[in-house]
MOPAC internal coordinates of N, CA, C and O (Angstrom, degrees):
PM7 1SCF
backbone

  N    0.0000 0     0.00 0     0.00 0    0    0    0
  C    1.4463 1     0.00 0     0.00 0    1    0    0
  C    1.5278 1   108.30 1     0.00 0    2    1    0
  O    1.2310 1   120.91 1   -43.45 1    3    2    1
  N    1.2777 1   115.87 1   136.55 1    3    2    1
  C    1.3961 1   129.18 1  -177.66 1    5    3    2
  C    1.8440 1    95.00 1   -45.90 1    6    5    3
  O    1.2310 1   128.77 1    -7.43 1    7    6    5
  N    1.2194 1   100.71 1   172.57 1    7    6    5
  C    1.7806 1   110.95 1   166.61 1    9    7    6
  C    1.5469 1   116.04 1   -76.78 1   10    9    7
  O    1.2310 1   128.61 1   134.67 1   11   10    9
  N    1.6090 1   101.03 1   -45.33 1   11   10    9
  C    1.2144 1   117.04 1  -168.73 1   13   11   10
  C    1.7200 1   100.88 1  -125.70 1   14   13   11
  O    1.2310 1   126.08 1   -95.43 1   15   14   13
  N    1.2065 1   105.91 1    84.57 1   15   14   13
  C    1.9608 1   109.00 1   168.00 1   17   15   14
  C    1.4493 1   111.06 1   -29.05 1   18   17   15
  O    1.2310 1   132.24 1   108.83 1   19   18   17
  N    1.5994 1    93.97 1   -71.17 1   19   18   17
  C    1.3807 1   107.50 1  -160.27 1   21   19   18
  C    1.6826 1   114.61 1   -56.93 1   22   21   19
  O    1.2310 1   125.19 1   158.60 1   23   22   21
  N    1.2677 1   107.65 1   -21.40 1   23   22   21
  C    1.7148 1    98.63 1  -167.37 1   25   23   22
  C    1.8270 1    96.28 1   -92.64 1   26   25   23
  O    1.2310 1   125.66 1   143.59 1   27   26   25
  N    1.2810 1   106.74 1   -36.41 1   27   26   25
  C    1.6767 1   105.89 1   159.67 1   29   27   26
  C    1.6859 1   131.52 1   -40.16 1   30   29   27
  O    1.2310 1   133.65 1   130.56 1   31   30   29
  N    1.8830 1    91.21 1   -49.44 1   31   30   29
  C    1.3425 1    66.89 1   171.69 1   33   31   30
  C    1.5504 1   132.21 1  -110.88 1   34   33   31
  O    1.2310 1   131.76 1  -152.48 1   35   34   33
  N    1.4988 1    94.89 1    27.52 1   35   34   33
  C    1.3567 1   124.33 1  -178.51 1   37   35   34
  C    2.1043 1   103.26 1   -72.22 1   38   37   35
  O    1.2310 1   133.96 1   119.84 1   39   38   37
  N    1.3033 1    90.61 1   -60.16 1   39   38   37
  C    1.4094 1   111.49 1   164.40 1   41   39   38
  C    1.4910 1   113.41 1   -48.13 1   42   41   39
  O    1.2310 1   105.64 1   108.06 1   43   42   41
  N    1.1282 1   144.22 1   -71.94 1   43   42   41
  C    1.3567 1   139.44 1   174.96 1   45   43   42
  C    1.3857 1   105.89 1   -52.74 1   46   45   43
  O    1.2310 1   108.83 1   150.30 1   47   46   45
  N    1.1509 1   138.51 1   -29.70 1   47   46   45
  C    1.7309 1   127.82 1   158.48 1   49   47   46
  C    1.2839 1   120.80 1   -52.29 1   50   49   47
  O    1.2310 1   126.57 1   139.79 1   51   50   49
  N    1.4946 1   104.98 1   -40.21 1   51   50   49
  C    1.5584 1    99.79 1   173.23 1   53   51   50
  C    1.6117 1   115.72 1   -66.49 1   54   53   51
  O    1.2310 1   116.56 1   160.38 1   55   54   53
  N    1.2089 1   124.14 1   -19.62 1   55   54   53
  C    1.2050 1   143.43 1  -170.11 1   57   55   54
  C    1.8424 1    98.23 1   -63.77 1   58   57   55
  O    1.2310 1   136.54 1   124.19 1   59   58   57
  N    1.1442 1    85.58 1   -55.81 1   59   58   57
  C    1.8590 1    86.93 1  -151.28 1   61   59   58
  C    1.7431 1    83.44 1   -90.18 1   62   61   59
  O    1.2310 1   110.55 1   165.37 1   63   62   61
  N    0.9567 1   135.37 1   -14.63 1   63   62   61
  C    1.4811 1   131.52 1  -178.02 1   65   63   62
  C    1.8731 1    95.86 1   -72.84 1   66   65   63
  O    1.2310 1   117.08 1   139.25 1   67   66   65
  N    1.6968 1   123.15 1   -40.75 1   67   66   65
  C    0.6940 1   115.75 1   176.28 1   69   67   66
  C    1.5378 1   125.52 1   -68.22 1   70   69   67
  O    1.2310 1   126.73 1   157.44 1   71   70   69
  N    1.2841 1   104.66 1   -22.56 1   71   70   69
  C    1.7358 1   105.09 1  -178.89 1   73   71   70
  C    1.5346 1    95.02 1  -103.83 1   74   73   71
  O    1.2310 1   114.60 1   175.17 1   75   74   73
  N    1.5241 1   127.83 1    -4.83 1   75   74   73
  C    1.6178 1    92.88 1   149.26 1   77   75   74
  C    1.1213 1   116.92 1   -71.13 1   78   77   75
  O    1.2310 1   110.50 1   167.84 1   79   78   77
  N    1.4487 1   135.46 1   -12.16 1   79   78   77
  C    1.6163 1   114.90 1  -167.58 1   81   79   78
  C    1.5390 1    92.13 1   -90.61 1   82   81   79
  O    1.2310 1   105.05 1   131.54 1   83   82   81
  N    1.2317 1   145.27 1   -48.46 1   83   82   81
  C    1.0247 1   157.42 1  -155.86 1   85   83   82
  C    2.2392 1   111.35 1   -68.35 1   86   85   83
  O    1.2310 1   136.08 1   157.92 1   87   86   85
  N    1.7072 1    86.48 1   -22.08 1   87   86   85
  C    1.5903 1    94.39 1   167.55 1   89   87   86
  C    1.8043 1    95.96 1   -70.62 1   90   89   87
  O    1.2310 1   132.40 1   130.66 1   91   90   89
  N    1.3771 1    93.64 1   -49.34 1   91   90   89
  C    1.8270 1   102.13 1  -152.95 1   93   91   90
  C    1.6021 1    94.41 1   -57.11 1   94   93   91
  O    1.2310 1   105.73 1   142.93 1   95   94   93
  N    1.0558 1   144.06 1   -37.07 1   95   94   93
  C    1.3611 1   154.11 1  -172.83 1   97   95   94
  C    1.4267 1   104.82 1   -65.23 1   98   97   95
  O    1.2310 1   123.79 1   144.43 1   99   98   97
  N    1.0262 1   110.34 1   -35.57 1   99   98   97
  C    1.6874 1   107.36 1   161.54 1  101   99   98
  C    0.9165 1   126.56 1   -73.55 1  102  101   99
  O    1.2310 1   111.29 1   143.02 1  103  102  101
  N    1.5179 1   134.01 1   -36.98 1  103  102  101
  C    1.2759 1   134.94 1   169.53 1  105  103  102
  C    1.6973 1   143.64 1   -22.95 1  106  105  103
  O    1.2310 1   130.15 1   143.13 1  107  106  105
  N    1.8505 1    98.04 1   -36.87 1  107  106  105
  C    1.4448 1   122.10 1  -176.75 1  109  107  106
  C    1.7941 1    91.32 1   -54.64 1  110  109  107
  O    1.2310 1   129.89 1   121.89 1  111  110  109
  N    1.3376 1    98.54 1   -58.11 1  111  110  109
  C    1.4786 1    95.45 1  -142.14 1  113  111  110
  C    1.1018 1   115.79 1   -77.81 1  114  113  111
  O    1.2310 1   118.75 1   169.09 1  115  114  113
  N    1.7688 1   119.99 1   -10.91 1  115  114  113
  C    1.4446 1   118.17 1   179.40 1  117  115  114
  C    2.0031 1   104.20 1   -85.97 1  118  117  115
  O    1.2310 1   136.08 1   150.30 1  119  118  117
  N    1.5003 1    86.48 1   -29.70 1  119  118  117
  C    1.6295 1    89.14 1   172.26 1  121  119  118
  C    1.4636 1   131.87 1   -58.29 1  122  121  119
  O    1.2310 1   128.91 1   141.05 1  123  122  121
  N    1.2711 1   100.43 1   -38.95 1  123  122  121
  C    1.4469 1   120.11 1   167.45 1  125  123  122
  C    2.0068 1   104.85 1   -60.80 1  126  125  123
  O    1.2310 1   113.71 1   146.04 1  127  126  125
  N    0.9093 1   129.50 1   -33.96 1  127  126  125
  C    1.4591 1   136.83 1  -157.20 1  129  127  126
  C    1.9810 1    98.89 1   -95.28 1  130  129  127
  O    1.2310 1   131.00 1   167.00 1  131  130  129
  N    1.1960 1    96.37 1   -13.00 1  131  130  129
  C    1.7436 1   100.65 1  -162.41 1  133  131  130
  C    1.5820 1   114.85 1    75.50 1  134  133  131
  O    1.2310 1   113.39 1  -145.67 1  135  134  133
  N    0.8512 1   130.10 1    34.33 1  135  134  133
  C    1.2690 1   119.63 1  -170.83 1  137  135  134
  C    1.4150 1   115.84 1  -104.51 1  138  137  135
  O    1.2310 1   119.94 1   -74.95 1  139  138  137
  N    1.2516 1   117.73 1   105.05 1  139  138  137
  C    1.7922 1   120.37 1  -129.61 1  141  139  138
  C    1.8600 1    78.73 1  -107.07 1  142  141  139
  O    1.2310 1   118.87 1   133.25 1  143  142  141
  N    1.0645 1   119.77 1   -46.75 1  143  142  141
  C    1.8078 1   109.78 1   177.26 1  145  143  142
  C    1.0160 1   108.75 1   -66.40 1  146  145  143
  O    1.2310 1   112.65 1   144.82 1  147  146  145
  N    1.2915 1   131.48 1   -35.18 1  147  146  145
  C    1.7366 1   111.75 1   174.81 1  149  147  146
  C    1.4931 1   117.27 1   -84.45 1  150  149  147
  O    1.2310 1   114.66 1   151.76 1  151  150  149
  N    1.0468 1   127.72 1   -28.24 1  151  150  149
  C    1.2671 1   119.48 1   157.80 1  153  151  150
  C    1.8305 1   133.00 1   -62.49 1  154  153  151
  O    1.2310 1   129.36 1   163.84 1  155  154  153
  N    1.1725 1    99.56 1   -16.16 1  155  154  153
  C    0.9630 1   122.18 1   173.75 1  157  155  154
  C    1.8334 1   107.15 1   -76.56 1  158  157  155
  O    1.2310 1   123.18 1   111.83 1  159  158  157
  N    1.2708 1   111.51 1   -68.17 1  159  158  157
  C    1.7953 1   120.08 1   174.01 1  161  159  158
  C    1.5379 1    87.12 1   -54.99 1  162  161  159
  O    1.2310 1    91.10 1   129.37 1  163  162  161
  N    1.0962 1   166.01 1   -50.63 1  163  162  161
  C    1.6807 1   148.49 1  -118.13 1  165  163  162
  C    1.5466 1    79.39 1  -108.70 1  166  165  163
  O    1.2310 1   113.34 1   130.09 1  167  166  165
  N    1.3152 1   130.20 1   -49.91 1  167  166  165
  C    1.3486 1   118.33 1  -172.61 1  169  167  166
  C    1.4212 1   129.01 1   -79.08 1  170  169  167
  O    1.2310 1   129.18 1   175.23 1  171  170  169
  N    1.5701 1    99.91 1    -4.77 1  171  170  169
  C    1.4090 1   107.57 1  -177.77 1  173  171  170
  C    1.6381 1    97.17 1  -101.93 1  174  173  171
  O    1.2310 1   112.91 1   161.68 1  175  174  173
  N    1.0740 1   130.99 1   -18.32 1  175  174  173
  C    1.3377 1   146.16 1   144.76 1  177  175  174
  C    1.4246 1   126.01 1   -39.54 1  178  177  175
  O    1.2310 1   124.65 1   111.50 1  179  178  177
  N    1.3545 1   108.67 1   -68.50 1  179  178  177
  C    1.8000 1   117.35 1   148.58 1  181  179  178
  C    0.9781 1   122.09 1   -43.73 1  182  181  179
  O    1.2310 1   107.37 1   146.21 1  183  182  181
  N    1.3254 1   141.15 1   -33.79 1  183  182  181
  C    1.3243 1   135.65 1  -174.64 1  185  183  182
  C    1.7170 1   110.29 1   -82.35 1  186  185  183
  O    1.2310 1   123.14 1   123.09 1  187  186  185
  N    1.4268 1   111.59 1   -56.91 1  187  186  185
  C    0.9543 1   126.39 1  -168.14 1  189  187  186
  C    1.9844 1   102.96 1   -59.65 1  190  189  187
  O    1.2310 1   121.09 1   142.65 1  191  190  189
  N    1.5184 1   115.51 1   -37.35 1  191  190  189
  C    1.4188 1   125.65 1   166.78 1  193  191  190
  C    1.8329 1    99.46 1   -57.60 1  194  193  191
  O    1.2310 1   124.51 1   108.72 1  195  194  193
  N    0.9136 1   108.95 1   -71.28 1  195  194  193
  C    1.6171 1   101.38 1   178.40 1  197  195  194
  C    1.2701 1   114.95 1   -29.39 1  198  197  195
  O    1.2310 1   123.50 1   108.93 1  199  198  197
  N    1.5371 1   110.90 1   -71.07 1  199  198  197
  C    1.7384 1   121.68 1  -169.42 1  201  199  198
  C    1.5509 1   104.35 1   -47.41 1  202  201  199
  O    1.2310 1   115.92 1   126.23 1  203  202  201
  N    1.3823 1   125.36 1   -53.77 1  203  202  201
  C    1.2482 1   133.42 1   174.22 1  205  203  202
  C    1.7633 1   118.47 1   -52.18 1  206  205  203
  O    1.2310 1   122.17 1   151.32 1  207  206  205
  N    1.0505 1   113.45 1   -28.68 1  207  206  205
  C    1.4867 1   119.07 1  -172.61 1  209  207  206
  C    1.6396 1   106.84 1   -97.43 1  210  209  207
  O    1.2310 1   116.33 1   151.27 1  211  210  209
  N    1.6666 1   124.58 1   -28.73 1  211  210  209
  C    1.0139 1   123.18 1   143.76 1  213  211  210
  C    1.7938 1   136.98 1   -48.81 1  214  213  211
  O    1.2310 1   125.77 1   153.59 1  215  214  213
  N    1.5354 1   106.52 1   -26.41 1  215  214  213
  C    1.2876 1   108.97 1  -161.03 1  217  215  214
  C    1.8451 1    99.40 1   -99.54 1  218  217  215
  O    1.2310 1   126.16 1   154.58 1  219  218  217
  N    1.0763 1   105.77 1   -25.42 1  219  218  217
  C    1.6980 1   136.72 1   151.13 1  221  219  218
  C    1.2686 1   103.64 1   -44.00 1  222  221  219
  O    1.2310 1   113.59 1   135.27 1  223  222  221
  N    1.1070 1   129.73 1   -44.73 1  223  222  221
  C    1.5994 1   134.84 1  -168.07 1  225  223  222
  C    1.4173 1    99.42 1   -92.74 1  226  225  223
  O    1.2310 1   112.43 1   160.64 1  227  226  225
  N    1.1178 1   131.90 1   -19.36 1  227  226  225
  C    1.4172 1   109.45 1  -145.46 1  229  227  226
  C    1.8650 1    75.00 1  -116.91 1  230  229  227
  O    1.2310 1   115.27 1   150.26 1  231  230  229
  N    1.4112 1   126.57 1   -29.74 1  231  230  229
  C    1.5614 1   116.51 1   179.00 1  233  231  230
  C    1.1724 1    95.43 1   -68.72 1  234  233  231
  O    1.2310 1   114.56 1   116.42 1  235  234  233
  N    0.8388 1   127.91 1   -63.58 1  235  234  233
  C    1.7819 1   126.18 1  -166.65 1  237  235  234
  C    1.3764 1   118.97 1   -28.13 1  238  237  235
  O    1.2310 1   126.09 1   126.11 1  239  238  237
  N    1.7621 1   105.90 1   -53.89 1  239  238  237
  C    1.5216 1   119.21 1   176.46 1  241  239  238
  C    1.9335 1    98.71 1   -58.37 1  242  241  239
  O    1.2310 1   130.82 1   118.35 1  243  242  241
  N    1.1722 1    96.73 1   -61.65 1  243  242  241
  C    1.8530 1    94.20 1   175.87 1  245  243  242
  C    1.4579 1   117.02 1   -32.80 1  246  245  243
  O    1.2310 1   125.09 1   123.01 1  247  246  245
  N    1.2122 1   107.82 1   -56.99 1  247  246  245
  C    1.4047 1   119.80 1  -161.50 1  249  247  246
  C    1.6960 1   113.16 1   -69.38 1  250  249  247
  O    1.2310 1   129.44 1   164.90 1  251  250  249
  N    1.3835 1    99.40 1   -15.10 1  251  250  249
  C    1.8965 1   118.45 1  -179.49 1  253  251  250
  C    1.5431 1    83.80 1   -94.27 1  254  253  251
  O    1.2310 1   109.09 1   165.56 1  255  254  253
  N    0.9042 1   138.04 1   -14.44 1  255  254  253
  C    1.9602 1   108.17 1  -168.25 1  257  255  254
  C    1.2625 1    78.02 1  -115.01 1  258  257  255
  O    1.2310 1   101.24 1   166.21 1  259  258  257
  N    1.6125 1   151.77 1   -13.79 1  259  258  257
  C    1.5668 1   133.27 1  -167.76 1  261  259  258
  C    1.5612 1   108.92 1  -112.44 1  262  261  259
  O    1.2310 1   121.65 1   167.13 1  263  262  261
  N    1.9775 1   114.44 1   -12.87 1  263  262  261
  C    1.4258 1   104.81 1  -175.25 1  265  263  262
  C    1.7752 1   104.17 1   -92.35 1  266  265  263
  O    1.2310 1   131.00 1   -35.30 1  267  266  265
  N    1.1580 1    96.39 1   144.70 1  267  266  265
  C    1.6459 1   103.76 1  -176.88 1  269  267  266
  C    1.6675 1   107.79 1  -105.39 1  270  269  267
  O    1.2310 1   120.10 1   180.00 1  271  270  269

């Protein structure tokens, strides 16, 4: 087990927070192309990076009020 949970998995939130923006940055160009299934997976991709980087956030805070 890490030393510090909470800042670990504080750190891997930033992670996937960073490759949600980095999905959304793709978006222009398939949008521009019509490409209605890949925009479609990139956003269901984004979301699912969000939900995950939220739930990341919310152990972390746990893991600071439960690690001694």
């Amino acid at each position: 087990m890490p030393s510090n949970p909470s800042a670990t998995l504080a750190v891997m939130a930033d992670h996937l927070e960073r490759y949600h923006h980095e999905m959304g940055d793709l978006l222009p160009g398939y949008q521009s192309k019509d490409q209605a299934d890949m925009v479609n997976a990139i956003v269901e991709c984004e979301r699912s990076l969000r939900q995950a980087a939220r739930a990341l956030r919310k152990a972390s805070k746990l893991a600071s009020t439960t690690h001694h």
